[in-house]
PDB file of N, CA, C and O in Angstrom:
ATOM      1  N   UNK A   1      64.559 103.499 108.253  1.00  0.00           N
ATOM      2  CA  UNK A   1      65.421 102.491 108.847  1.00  0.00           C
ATOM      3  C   UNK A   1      65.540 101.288 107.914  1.00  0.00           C
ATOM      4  O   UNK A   1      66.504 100.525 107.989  1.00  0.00           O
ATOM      5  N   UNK A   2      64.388 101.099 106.890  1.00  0.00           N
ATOM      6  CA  UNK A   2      64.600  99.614 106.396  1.00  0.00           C
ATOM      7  C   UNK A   2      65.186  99.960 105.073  1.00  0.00           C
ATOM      8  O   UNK A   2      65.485  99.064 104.284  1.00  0.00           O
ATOM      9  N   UNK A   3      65.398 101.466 104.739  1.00  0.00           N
ATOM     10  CA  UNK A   3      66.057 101.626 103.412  1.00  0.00           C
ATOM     11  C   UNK A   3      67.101 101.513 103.674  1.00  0.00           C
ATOM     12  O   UNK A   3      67.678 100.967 102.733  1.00  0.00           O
ATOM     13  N   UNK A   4      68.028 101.813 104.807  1.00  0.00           N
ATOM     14  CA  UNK A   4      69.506 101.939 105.526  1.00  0.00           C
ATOM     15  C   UNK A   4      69.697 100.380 105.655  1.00  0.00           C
ATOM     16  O   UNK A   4      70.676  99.982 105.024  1.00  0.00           O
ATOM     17  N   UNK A   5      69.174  99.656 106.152  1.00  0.00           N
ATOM     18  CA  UNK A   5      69.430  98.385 106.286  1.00  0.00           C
ATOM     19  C   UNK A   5      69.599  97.546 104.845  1.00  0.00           C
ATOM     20  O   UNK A   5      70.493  96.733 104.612  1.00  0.00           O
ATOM     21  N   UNK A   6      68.604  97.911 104.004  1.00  0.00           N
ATOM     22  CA  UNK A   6      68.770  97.588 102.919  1.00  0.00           C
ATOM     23  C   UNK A   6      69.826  98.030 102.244  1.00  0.00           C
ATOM     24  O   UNK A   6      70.623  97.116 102.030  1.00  0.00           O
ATOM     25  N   UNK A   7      70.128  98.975 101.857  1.00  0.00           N
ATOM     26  CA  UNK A   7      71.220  99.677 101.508  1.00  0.00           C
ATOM     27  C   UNK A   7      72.827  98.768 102.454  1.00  0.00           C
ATOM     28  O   UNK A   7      73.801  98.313 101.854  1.00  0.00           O
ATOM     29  N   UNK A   8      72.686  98.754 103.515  1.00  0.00           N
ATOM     30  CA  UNK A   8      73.567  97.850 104.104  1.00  0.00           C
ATOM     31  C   UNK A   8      73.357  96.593 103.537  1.00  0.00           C
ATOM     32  O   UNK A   8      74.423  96.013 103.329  1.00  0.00           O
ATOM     33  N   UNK A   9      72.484  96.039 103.251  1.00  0.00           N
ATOM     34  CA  UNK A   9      72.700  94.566 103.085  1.00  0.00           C
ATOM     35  C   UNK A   9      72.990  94.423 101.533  1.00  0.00           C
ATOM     36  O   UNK A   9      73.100  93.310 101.019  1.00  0.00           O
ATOM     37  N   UNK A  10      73.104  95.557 100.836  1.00  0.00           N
ATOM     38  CA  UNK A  10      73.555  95.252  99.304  1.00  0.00           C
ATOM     39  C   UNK A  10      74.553  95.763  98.816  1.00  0.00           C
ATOM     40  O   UNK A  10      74.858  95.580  97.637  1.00  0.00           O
ATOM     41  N   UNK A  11      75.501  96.769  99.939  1.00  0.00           N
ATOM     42  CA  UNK A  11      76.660  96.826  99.836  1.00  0.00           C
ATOM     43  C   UNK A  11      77.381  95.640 100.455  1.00  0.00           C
ATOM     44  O   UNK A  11      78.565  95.520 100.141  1.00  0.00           O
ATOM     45  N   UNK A  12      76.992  94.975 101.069  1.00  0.00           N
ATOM     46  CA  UNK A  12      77.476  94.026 102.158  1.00  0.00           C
ATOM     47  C   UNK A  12      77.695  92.328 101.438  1.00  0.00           C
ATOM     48  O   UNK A  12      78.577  91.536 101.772  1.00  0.00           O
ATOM     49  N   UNK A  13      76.337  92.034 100.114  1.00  0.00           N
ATOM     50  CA  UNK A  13      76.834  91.924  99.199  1.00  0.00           C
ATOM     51  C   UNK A  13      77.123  92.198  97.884  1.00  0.00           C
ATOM     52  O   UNK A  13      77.368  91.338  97.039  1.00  0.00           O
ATOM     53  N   UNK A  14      77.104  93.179  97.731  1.00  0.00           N
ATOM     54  CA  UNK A  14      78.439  93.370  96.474  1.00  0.00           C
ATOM     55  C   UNK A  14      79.937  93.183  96.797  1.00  0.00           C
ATOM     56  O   UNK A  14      80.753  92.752  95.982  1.00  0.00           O
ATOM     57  N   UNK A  15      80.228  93.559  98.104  1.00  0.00           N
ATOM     58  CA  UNK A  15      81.445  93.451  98.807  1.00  0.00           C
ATOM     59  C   UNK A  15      81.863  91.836  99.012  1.00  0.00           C
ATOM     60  O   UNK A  15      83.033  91.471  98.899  1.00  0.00           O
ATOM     61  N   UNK A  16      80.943  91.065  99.276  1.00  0.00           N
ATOM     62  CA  UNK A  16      80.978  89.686  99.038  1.00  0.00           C
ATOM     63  C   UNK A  16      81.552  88.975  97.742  1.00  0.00           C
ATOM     64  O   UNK A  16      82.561  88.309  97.511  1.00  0.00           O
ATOM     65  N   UNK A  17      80.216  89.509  96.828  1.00  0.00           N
ATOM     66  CA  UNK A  17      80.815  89.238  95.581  1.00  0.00           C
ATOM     67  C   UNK A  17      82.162  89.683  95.141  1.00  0.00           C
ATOM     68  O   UNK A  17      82.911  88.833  94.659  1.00  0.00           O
ATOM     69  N   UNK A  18      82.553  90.900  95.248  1.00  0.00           N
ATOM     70  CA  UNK A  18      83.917  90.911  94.823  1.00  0.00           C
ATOM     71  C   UNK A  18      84.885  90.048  95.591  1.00  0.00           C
ATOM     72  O   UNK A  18      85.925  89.778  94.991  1.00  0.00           O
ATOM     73  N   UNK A  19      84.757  89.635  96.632  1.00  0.00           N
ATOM     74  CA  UNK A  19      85.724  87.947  96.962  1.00  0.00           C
ATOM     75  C   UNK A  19      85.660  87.015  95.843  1.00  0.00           C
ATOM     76  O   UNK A  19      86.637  86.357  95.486  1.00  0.00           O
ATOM     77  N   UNK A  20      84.411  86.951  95.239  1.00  0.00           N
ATOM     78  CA  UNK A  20      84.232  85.623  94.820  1.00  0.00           C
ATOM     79  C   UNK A  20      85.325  85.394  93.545  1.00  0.00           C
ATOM     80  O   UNK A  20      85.480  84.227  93.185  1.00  0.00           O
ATOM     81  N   UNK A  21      85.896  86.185  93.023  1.00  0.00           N
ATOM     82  CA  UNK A  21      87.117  85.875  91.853  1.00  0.00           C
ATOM     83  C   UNK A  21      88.157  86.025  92.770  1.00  0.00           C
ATOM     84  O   UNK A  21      88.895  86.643  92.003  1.00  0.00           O
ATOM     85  N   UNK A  22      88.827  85.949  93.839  1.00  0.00           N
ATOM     86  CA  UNK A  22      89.481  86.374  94.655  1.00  0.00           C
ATOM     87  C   UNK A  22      89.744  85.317  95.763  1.00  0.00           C
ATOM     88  O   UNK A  22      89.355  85.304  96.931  1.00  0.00           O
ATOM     89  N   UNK A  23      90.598  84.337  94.998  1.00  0.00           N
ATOM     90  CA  UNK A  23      90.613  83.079  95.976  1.00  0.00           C
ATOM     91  C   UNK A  23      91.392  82.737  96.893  1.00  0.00           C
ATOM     92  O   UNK A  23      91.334  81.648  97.465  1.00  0.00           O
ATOM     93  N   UNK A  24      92.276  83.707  97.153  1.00  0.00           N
ATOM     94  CA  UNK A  24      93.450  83.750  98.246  1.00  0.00           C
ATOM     95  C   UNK A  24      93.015  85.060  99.255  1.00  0.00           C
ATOM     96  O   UNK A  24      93.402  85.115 100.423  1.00  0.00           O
ATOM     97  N   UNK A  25      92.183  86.068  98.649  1.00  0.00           N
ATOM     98  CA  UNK A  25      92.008  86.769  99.742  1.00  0.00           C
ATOM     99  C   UNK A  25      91.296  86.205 101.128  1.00  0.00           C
ATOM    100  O   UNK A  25      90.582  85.239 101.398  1.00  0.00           O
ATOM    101  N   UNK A  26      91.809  87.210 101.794  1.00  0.00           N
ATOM    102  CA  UNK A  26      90.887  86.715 103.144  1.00  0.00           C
ATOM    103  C   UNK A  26      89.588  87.292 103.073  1.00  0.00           C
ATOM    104  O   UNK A  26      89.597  88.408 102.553  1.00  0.00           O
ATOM    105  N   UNK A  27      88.409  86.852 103.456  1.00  0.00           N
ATOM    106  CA  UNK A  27      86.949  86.843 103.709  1.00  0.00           C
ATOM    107  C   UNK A  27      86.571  86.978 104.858  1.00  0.00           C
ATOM    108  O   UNK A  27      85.380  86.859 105.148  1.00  0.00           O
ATOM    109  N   UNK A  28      87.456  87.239 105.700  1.00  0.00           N
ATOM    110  CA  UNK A  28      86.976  87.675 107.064  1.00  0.00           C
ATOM    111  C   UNK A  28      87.194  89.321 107.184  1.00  0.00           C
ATOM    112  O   UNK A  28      86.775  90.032 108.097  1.00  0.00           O
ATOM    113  N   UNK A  29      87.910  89.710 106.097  1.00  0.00           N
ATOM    114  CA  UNK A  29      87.667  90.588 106.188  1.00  0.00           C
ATOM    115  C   UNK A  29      86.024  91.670 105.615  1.00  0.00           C
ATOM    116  O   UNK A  29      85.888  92.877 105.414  1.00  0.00           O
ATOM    117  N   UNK A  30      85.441  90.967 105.561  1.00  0.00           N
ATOM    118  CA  UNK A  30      84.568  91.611 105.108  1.00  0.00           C
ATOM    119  C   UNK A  30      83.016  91.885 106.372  1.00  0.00           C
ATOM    120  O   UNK A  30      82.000  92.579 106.353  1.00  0.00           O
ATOM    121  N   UNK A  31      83.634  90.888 107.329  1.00  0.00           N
ATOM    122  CA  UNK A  31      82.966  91.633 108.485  1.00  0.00           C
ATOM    123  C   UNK A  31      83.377  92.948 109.156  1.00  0.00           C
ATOM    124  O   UNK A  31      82.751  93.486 110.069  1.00  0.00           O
ATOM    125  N   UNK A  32      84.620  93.448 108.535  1.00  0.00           N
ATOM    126  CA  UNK A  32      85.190  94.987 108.421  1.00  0.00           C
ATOM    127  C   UNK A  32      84.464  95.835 108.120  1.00  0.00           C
ATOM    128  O   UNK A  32      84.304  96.889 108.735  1.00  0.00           O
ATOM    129  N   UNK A  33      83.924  95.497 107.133  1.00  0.00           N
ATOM    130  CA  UNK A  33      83.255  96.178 106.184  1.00  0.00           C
ATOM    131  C   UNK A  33      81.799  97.492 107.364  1.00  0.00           C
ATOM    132  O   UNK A  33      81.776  98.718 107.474  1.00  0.00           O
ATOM    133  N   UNK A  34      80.787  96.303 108.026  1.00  0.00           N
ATOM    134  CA  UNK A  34      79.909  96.601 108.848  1.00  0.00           C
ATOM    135  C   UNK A  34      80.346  97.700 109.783  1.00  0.00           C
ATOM    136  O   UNK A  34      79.552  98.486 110.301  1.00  0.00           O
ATOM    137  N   UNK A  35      81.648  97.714 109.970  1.00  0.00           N
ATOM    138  CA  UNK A  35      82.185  98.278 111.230  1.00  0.00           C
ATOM    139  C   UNK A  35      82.848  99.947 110.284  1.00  0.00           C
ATOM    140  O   UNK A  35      82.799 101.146 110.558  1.00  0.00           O
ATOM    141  N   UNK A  36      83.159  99.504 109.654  1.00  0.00           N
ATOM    142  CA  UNK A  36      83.661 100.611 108.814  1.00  0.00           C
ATOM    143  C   UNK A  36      82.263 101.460 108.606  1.00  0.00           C
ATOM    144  O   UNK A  36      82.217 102.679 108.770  1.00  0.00           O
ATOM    145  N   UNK A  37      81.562 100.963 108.370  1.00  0.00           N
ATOM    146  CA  UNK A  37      79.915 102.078 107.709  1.00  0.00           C
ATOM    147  C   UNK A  37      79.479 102.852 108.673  1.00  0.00           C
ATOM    148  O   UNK A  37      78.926 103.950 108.594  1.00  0.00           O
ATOM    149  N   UNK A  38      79.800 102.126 109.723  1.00  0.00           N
ATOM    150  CA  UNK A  38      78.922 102.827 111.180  1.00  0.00           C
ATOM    151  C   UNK A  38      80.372 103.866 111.868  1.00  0.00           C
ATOM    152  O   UNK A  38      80.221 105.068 112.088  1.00  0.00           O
ATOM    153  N   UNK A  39      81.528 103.233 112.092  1.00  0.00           N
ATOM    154  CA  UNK A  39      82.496 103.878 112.728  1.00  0.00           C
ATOM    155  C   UNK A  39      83.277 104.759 111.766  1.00  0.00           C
ATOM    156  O   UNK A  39      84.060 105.569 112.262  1.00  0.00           O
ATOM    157  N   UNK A  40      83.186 104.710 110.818  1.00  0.00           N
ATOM    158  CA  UNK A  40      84.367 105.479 110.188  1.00  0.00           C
ATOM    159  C   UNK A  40      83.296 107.146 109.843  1.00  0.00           C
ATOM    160  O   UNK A  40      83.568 108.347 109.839  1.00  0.00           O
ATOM    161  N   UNK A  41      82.449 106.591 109.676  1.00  0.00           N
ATOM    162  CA  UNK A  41      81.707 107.916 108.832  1.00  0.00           C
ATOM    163  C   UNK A  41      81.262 108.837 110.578  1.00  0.00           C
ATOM    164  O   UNK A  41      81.150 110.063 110.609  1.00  0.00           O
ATOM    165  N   UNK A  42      81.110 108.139 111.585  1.00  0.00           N
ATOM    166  CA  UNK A  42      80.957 108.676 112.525  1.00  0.00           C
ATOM    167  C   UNK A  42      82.268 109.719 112.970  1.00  0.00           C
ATOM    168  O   UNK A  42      82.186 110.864 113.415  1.00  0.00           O
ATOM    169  N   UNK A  43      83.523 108.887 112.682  1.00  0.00           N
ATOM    170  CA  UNK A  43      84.588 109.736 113.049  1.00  0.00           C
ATOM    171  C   UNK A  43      85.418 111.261 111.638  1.00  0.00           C
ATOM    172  O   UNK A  43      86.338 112.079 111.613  1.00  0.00           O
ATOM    173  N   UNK A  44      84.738 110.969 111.103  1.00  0.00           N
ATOM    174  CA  UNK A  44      84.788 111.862 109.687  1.00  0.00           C
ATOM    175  C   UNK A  44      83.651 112.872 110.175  1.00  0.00           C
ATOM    176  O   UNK A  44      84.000 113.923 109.638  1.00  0.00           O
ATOM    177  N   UNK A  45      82.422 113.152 110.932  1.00  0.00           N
ATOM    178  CA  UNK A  45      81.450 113.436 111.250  1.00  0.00           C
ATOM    179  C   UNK A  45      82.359 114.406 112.546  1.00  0.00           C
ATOM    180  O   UNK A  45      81.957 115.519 112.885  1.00  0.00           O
ATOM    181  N   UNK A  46      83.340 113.896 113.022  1.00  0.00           N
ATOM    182  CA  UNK A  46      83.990 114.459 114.589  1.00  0.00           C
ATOM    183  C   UNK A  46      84.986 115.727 113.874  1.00  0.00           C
ATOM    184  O   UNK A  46      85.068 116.932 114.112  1.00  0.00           O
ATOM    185  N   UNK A  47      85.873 114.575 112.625  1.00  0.00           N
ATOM    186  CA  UNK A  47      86.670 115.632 111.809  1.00  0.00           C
ATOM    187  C   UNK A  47      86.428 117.333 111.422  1.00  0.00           C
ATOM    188  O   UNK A  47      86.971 118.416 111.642  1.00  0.00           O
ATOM    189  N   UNK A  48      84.980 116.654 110.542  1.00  0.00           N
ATOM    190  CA  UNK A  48      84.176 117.753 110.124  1.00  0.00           C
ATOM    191  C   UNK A  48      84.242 119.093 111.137  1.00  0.00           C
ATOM    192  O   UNK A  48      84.804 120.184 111.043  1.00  0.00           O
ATOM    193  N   UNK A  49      83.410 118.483 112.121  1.00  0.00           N
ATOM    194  CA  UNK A  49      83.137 119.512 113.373  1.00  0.00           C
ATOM    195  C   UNK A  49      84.278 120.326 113.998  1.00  0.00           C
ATOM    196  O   UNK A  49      84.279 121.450 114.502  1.00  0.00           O
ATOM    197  N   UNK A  50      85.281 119.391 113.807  1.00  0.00           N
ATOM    198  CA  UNK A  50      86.647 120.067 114.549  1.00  0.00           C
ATOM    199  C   UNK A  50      86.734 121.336 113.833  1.00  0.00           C
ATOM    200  O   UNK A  50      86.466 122.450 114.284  1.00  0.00           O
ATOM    201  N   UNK A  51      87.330 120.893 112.122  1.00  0.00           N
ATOM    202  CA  UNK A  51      87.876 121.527 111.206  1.00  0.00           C
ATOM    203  C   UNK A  51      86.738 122.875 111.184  1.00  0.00           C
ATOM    204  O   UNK A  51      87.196 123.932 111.617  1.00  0.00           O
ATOM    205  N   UNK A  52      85.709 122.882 110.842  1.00  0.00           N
ATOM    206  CA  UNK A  52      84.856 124.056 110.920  1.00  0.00           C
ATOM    207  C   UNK A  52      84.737 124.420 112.241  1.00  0.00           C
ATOM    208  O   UNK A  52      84.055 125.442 112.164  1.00  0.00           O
ATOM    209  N   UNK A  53      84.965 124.232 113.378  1.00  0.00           N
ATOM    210  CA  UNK A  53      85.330 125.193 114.668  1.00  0.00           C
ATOM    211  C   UNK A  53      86.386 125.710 114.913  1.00  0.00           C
ATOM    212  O   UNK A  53      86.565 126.706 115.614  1.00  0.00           O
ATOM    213  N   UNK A  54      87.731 124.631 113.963  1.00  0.00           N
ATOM    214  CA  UNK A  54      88.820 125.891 113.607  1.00  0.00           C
ATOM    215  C   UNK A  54      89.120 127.157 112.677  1.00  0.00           C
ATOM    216  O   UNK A  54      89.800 128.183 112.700  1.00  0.00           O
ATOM    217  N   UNK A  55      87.975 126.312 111.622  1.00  0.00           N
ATOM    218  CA  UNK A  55      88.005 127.850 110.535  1.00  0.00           C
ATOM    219  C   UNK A  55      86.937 129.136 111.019  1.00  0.00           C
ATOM    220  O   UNK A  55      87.173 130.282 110.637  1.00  0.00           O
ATOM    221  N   UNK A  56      85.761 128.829 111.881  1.00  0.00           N
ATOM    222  CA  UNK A  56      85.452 129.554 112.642  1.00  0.00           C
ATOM    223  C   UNK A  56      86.096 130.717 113.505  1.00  0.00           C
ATOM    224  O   UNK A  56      85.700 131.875 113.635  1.00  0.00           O
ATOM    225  N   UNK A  57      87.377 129.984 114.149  1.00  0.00           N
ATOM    226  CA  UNK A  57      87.748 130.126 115.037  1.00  0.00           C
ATOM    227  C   UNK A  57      89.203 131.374 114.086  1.00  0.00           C
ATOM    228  O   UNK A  57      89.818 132.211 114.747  1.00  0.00           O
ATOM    229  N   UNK A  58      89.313 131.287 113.389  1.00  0.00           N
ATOM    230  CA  UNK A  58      89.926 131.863 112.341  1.00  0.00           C
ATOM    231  C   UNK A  58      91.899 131.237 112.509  1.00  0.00           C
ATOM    232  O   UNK A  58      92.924 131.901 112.356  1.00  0.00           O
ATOM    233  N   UNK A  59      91.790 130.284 112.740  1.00  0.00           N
ATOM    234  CA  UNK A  59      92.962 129.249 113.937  1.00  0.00           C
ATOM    235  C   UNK A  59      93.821 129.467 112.403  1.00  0.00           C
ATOM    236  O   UNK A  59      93.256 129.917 111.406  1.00  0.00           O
ATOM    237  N   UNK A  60      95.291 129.053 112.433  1.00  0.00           N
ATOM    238  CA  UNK A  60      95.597 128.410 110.905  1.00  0.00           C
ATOM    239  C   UNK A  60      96.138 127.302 111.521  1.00  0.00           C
ATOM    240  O   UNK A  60      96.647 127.437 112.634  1.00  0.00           O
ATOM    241  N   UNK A  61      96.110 126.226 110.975  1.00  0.00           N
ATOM    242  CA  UNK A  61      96.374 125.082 110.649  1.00  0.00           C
ATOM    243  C   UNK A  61      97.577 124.599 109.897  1.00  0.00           C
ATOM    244  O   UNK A  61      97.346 124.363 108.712  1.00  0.00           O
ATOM    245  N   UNK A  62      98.780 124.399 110.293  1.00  0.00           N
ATOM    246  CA  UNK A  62      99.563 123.935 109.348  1.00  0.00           C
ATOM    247  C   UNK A  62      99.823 122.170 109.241  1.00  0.00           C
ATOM    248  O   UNK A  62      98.920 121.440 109.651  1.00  0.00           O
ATOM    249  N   UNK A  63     100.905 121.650 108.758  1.00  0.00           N
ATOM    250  CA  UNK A  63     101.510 120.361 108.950  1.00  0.00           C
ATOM    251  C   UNK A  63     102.099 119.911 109.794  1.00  0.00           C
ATOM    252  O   UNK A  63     102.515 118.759 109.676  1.00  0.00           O
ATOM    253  N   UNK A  64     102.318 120.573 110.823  1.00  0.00           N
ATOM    254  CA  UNK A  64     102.929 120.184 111.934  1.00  0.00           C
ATOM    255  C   UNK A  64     104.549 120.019 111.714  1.00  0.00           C
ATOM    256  O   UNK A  64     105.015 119.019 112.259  1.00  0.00           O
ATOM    257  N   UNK A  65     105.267 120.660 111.162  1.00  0.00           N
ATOM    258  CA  UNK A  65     107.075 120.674 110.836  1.00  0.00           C
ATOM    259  C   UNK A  65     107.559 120.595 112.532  1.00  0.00           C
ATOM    260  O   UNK A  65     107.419 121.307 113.527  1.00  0.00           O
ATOM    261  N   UNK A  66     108.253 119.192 112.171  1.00  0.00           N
ATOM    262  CA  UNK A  66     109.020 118.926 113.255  1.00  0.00           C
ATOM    263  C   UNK A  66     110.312 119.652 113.171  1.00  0.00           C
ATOM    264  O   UNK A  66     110.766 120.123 112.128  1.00  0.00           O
ATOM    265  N   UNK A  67     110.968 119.722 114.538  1.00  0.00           N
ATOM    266  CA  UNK A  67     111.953 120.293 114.339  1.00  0.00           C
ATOM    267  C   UNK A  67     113.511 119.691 114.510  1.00  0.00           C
ATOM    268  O   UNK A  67     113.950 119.627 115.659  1.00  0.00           O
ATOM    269  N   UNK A  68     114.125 119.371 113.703  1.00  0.00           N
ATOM    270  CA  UNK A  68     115.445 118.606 113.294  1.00  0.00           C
ATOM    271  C   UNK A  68     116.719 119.051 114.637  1.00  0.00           C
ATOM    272  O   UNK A  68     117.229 120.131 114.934  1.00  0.00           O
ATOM    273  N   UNK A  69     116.888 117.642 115.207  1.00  0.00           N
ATOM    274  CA  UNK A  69     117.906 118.039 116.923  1.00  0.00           C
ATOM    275  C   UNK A  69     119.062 117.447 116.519  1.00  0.00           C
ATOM    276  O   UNK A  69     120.094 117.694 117.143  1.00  0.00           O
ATOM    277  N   UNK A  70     119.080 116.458 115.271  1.00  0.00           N
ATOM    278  CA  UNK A  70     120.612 116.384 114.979  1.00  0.00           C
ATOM    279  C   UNK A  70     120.725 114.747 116.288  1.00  0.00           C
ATOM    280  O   UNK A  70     121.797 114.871 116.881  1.00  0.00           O
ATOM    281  N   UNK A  71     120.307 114.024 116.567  1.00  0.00           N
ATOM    282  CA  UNK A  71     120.420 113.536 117.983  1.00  0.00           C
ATOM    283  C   UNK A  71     121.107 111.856 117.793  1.00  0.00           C
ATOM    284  O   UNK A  71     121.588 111.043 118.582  1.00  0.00           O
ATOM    285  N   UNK A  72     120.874 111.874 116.462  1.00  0.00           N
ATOM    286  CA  UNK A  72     121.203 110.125 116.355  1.00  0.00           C
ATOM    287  C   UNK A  72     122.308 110.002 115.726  1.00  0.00           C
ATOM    288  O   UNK A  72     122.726 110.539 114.700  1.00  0.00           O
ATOM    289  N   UNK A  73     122.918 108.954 116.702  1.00  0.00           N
ATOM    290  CA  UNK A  73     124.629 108.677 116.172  1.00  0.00           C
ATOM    291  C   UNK A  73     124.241 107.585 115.269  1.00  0.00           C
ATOM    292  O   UNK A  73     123.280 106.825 115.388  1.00  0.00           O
ATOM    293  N   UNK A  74     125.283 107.629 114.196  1.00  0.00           N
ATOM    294  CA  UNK A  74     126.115 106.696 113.454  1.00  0.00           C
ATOM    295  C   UNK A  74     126.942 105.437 113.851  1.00  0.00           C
ATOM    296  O   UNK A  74     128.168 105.494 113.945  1.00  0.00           O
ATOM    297  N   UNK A  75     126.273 104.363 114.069  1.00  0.00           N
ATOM    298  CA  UNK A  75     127.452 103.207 114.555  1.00  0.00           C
ATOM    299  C   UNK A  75     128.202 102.669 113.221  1.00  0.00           C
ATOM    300  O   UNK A  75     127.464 102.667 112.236  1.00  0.00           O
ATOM    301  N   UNK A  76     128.945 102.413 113.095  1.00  0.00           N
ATOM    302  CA  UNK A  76     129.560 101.960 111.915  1.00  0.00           C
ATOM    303  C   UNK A  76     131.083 100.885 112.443  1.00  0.00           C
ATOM    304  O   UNK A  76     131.798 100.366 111.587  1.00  0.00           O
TER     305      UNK A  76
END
């Protein structure tokens, strides 16, 4: 737990430091940052699981091709 924390607190600043040449950015964004480490890798973690219960599942997966209805007029 105190290597994770650590590890958090020295990405947390290096991420700091790179503001510091950076004088118009915003700095609030970097309480983003915290939220991103914990939530994003959690939902990449959900991804994972999906995607290998579809290749399991022997599913195929495409892009999703919408299909073209022709529906919108031209005002001119």
């Amino acid at each position: 737990m105190f290597r994770y924390a650590l590890f958090l607190a020295v990405d947390w600043l290096a991420a700091a430091f790179a503001f510091v040449p950076e004088r118009r950015e915003q700095r609030g964004l970097l309480w983003w940052l915290l939220l991103q480490r914990f939530g994003y890798r959690q939902l990449m973690y959900v991804v994972m699981l999906k995607s290998l219960a579809a290749a399991a599942r022997g599913a195929l997966v495409g892009w999703g091709k919408l299909e073209r209805k022709a529906t919108v007029e031209v005002q001119g």
